[in-house]
C-alpha positions as CSV (number, residue, x, y, z in Angstrom):
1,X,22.7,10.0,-28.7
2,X,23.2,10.2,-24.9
3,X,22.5,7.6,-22.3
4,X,19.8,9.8,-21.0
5,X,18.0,10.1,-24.5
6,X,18.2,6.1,-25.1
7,X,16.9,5.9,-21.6
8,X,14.0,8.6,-22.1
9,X,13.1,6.4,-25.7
10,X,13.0,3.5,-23.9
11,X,10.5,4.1,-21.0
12,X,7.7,5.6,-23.7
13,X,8.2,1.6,-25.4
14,X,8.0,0.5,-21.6
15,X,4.8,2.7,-21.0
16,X,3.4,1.6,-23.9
17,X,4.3,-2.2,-23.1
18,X,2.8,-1.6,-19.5
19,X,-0.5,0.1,-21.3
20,X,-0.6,-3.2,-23.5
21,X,-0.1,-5.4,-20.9
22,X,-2.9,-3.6,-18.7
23,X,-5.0,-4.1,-21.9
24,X,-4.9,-7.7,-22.3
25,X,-5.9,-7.9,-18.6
26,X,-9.0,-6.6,-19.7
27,X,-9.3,-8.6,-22.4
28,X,-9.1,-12.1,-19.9
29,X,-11.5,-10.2,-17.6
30,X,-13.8,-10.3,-20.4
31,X,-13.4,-13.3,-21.8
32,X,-13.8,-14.9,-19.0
33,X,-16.5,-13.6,-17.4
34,X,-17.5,-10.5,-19.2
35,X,-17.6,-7.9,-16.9
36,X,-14.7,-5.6,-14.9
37,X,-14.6,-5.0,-11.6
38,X,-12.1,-1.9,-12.5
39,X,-15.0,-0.2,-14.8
40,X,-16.4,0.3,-11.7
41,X,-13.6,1.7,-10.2
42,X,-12.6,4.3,-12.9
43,X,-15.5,5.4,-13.3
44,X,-16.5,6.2,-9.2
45,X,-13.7,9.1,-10.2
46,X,-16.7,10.4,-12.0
47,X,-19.8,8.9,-10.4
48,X,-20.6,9.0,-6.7
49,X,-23.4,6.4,-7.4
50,X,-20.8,3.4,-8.2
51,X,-18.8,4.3,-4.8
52,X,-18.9,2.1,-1.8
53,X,-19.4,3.1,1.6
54,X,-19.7,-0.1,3.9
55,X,-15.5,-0.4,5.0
56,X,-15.8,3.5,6.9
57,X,-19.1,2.6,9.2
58,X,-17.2,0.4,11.1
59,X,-15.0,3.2,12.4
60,X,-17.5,5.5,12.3
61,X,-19.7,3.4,14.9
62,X,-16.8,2.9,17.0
63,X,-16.2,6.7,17.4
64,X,-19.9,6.9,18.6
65,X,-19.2,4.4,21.3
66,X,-16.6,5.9,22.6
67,X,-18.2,9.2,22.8
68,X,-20.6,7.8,24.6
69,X,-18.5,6.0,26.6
70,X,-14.7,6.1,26.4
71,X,-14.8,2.7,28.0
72,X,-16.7,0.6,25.6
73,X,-15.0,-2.5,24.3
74,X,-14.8,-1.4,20.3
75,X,-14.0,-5.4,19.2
76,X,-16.0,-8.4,18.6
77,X,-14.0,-11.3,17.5
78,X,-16.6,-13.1,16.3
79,X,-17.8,-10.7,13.9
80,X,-15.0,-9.9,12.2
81,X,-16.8,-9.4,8.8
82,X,-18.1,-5.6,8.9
83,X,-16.3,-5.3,12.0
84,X,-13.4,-2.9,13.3
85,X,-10.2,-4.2,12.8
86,X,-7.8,-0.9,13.3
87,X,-6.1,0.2,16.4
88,X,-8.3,2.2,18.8
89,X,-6.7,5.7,18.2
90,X,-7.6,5.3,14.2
91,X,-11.4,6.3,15.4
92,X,-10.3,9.6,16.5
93,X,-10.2,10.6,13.1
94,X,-14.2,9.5,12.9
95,X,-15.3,11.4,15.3
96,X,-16.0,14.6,13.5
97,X,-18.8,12.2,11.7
98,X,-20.9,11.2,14.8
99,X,-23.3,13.9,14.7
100,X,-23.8,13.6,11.2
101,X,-26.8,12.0,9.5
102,X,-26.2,8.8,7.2
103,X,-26.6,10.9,3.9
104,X,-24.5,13.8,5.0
105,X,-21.7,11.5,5.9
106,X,-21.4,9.7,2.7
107,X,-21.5,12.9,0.4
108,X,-18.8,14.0,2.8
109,X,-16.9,11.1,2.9
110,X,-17.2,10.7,-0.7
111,X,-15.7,14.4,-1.1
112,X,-12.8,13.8,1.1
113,X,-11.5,11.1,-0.5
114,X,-11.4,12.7,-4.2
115,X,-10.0,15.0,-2.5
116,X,-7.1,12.9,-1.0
117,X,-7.1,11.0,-4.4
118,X,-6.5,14.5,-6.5
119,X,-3.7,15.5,-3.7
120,X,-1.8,12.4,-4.1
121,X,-1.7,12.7,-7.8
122,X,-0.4,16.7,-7.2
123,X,2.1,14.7,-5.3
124,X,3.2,12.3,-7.5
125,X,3.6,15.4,-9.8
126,X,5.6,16.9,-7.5
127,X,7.2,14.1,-6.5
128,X,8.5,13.8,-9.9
129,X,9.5,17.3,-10.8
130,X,11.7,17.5,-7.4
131,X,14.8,18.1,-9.5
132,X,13.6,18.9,-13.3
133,X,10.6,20.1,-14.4
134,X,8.2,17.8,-15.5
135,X,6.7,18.1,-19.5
136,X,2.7,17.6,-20.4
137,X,3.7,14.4,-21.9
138,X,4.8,13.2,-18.6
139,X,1.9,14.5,-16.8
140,X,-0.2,13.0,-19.0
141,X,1.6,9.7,-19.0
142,X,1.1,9.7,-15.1
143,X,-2.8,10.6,-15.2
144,X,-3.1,7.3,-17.7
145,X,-0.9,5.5,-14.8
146,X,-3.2,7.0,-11.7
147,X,-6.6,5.7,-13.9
148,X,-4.9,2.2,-14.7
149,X,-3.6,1.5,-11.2
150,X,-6.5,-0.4,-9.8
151,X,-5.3,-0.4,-5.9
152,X,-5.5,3.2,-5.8
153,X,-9.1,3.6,-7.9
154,X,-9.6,0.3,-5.7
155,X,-9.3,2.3,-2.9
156,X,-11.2,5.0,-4.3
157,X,-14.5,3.1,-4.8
158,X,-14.3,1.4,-1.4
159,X,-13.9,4.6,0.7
160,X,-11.0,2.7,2.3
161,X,-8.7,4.5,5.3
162,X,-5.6,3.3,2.9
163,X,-6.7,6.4,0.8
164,X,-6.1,8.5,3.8
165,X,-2.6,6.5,4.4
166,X,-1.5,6.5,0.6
167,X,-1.3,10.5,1.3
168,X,0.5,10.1,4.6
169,X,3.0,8.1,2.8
170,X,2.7,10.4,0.1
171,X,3.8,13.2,2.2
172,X,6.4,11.2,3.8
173,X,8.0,10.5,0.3
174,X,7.4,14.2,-0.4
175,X,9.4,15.1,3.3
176,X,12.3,12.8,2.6
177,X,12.5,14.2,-0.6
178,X,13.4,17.4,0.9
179,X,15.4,16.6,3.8
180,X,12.5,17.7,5.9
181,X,13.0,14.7,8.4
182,X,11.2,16.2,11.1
183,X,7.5,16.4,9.4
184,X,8.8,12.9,8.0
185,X,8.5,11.3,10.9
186,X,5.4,13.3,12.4
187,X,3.3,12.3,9.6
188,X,4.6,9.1,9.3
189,X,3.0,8.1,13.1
190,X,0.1,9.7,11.9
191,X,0.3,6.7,8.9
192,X,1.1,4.6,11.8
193,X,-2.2,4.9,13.6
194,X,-4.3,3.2,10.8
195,X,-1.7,0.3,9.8
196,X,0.9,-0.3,13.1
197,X,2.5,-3.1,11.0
198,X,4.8,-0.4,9.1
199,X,6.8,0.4,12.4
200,X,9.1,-2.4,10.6
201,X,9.9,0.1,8.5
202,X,11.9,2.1,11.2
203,X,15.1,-0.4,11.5
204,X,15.4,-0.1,7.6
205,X,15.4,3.0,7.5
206,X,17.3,3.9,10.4
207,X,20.7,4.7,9.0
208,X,19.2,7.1,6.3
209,X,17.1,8.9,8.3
210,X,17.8,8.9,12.0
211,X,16.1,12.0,12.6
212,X,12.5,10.6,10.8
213,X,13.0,7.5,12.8
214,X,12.8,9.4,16.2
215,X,10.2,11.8,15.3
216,X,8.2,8.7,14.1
217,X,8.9,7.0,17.5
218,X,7.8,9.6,19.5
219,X,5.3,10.9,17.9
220,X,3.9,7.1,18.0
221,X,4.5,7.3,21.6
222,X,2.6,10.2,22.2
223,X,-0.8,8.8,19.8
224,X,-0.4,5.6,22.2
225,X,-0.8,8.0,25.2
226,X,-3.7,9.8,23.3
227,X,-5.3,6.5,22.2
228,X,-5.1,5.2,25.9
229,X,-6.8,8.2,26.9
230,X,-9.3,8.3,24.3
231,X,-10.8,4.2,24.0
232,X,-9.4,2.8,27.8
233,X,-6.3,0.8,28.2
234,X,-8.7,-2.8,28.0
235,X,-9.5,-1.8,24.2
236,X,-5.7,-1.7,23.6
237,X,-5.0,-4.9,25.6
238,X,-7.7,-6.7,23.5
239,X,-6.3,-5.4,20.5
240,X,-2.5,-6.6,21.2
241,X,-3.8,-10.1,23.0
242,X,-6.7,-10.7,21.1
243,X,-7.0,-8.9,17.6
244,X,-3.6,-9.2,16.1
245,X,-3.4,-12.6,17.0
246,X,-6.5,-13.7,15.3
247,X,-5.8,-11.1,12.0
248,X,-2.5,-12.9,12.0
249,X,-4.4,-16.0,10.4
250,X,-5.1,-13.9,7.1
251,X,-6.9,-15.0,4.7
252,X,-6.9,-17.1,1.4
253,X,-9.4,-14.5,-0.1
254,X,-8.5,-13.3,-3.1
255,X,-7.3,-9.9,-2.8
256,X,-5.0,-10.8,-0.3
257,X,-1.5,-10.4,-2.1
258,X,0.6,-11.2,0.9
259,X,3.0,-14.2,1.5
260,X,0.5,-15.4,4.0
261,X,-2.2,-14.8,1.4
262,X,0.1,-17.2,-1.1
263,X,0.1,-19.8,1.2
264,X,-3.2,-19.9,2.8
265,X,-4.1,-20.3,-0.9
266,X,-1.4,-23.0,-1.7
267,X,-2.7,-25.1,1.1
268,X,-5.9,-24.5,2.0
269,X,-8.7,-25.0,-1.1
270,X,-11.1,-22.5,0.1
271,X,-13.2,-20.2,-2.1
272,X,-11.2,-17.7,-3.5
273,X,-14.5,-15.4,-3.3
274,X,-15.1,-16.0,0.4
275,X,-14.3,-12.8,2.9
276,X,-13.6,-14.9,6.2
277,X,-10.7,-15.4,8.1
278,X,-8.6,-18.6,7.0
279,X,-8.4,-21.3,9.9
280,X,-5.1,-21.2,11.1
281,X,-3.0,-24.0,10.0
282,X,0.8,-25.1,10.9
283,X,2.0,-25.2,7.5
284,X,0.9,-22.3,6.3
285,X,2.1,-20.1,10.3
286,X,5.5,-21.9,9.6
287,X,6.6,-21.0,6.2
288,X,5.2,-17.3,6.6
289,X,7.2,-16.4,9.7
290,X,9.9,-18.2,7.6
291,X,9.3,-16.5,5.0
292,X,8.8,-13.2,6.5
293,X,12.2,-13.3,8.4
294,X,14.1,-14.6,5.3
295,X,13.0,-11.0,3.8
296,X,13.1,-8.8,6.6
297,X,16.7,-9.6,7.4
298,X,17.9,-9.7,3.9
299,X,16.2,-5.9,4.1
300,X,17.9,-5.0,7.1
301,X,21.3,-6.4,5.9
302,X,21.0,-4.3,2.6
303,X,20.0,-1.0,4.7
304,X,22.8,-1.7,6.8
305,X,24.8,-1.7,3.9
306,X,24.0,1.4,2.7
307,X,24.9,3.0,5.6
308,X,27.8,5.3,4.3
309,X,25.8,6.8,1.1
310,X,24.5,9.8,0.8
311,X,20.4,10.5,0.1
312,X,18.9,7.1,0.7
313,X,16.0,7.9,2.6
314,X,13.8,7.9,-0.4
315,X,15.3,5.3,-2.1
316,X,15.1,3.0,1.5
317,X,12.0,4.4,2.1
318,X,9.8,2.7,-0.9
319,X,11.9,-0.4,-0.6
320,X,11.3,-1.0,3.3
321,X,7.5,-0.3,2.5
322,X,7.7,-3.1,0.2
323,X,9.4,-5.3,2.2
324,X,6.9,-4.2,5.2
325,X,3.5,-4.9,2.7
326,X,4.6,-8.5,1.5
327,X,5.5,-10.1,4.7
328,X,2.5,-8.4,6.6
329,X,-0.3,-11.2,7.4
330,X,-2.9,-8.9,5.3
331,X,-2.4,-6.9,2.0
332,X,-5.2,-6.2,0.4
333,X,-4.6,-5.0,-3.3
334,X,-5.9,-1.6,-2.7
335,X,-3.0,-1.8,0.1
336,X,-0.4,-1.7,-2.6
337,X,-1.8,2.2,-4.0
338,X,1.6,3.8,-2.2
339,X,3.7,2.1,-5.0
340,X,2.5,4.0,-7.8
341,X,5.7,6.5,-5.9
342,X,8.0,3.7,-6.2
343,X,7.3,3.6,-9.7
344,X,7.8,7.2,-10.0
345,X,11.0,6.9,-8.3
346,X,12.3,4.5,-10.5
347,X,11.0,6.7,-13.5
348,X,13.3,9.9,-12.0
349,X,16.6,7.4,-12.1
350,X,16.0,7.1,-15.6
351,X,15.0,10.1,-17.4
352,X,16.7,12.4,-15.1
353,X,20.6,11.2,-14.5
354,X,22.9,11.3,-17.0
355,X,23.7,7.9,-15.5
356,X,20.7,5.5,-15.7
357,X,20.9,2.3,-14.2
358,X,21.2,-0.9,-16.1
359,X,18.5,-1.4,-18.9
360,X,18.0,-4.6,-17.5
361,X,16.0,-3.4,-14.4
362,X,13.6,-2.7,-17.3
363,X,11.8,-5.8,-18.5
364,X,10.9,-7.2,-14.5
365,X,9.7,-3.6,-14.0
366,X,7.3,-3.3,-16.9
367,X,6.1,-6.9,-15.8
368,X,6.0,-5.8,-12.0
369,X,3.9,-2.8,-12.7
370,X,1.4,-4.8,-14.9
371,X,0.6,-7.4,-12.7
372,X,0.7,-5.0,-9.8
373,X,-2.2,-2.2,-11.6
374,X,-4.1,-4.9,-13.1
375,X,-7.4,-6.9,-12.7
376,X,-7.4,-10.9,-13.3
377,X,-10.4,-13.2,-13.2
378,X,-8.9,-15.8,-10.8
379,X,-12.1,-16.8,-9.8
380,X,-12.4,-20.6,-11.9
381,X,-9.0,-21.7,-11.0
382,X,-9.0,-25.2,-9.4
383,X,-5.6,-26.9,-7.6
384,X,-2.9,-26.0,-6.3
385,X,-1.1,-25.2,-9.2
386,X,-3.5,-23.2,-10.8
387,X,-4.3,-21.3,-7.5
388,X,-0.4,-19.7,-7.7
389,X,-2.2,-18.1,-10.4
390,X,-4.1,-16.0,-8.0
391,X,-1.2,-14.0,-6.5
392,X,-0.4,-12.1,-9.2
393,X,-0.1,-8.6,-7.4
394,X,2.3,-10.6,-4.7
395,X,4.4,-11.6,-7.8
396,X,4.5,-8.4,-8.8
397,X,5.5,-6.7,-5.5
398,X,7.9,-9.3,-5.4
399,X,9.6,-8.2,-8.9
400,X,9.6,-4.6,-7.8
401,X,11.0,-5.1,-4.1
402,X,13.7,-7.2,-5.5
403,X,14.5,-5.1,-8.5
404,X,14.6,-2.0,-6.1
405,X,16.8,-3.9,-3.8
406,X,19.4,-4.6,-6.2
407,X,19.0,-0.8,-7.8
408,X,19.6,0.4,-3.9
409,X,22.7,-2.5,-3.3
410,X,24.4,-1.5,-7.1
411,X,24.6,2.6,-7.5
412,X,25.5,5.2,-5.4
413,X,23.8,8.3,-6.8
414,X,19.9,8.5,-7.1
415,X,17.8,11.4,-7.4
């Protein structure tokens, strides 16, 4: 038997481990508190009804302000909750709603964002078959993956803008893929525009992919000319002064699977179910800059070092996104939908080269990918020590960053 069969036999017993391990996630849900919030989720594939509209009004009301007048100031920092939290230019893409009674613009909204959901699982598809063709069994195996990955049907239920930046990735991925640089990088900014943050990914990502990395610049350089133009240059001062200052706080609510997210719950015993900004504390501004640099320049040092291979945009590409979503102040869980690619990645390197890499990768994987696409009631946990308990998606990134890491520092050839 070759290393590729014994490779191909061992991820069905690691998709049936991660299906397992998704399933007894359920079963904690329920025995703790008897109903899932991912039931809900799933099923707003299906069912409009169980959707949630309240994260798009926020843009949606900022668009009309600015077509009213392009010099309105779009922030309130004391209403964060409900409020708008994106950079100015990310309204632009509301604007086609302002005209547009309440009801019209949820069924549309609704629409668009199966529609994006259905396009990045044709990418993921595609994604996969990029150099062999892909079998029912695997297409199946990925449409059980899609449903179980709670970010993503997360993202679907809430009507979040990361649906619309899971594709832009997706397409990215997709670019690199084909050593389509240029569109890379255009659609990349476009990515850019809803979550600014992932300009870190640029440095990483640098040597691979040079030509992405300018495209992305200025293409980011013309939207900031576009943005100025469109919500005044006193929106985007606020914003840079004001905003990202105060968003850099995070927040020790639950769903926020960042290292600021882990330490804001460490130190601070706040309600795990409370949606409000975490009052900023030394302790916990300290050891995530710390922490953040510790990982960014380990990143960068490992990109530098893969300067002299060939084809390691993709693989940098998934990795610096990683590295970009855990240090970032905010992560939500439905912010971590773009790694179902990562996944699919790793998939390729082992049922499609006669190589694979070391079976050992294996077990933190399966263990990555269940605590990233699962559900946990966290909600009774008291202390500190129980309250680690909460950051079970971070843990997960954490085991997928660092297995990818090593992957990218070890072999030479990926596909």
């Amino acid at each position: 038997m070759t290393s590729c069969h014994r490779s191909v036999n061992l991820l069905a017993i690691c998709f049936l481990l991660c299906v397992l391990g998704i399933g007894l996630s359920f079963v904690q849900v329920l025995a703790v508190r008897g109903q899932d919030l991912r039931v809900t989720a799933i099923l707003s594939l299906f069912d409009s009804s169980r959707t949630q509209l309240a994260d798009p009004w926020p843009s949606i009301r900022v668009a009309k302000m600015l077509h009213e007048n392009n010099h309105a100031l779009i922030y309130n920092i004391n209403h964060l909750a409900g409020g708008y939290v994106y950079p100015p230019v990310a309204a632009l893409f509301y604007r086609v709603f302002i005209n547009l009674e309440e009801t019209q613009i949820g069924s549309i909204l609704i629409l668009v964002n199966r529609l994006f959901f259905l396009a990045i699982f044709f990418l993921l598809v595609s994604f996969l078959s990029s150099h062999s063709s892909v079998t029912r069994k695997e297409i199946l195996g990925l449409a059980v993956v899609v449903l179980l990955f709670y970010p993503l049907m997360r993202t679907l239920e809430i009507n979040q803008a990361t649906m619309q930046v899971t594709f832009l990735f997706a397409l990215t991925w997709i670019f690199l893929q084909s050593n389509r640089n240029i569109f890379a990088g255009i659609v990349f900014a476009l990515a850019l525009a809803f979550k600014p943050q992932f300009v870190l990914i640029l440095p990483l990502i640098l040597w691979s992919a040079p030509q992405m990395a300018l495209l992305a610049i200025a293409t980011g350089f013309s939207l900031f000319i576009l943005s100025v133009g469109y919500a005044g240059l006193e929106n985007h001062i606020f914003y840079i002064t004001k905003m990202l200052p105060m968003l850099s706080g995070g927040y020790a609510f639950y769903p926020n699977h960042s290292a600021n997210g882990f330490f804001n719950r460490f130190f601070l015993n706040l309600p795990l179910d409370q949606f409000m900004l975490a009052p900023k504390m030394k302790p916990v501004q300290i050891l995530t800059l710390v922490c953040g640099i510790i990982i960014y320049s380990i990143a960068i040092l490992l990109a530098w070092h893969q300067r002299k291979k060939e084809k390691m945009a993709v693989p940098l590409f998934g990795f610096a996104w990683l590295v970009t979503t855990l240090i970032s102040p905010i992560s939500w869980e439905h912010h971590y939908a773009p790694a179902l690619f990562q996944f699919v990645w790793i998939y390729r390197q082992y049922s499609r080269t006669a190589e694979p890499p070391s079976n050992w990768f294996l077990l933190p994987l399966v263990l990555s990918f269940v605590l990233m696409a699962s559900y946990f009631d966290i909600f009774s946990l008291q202390g500190r020590g129980e309250r680690l308990l909460a950051s079970y998606v971070f843990y997960g990134a954490l085991l997928l960053t660092i297995s990818s890491g090593l992957m990218i520092n070890r072999y030479n050839k990926f596909v």
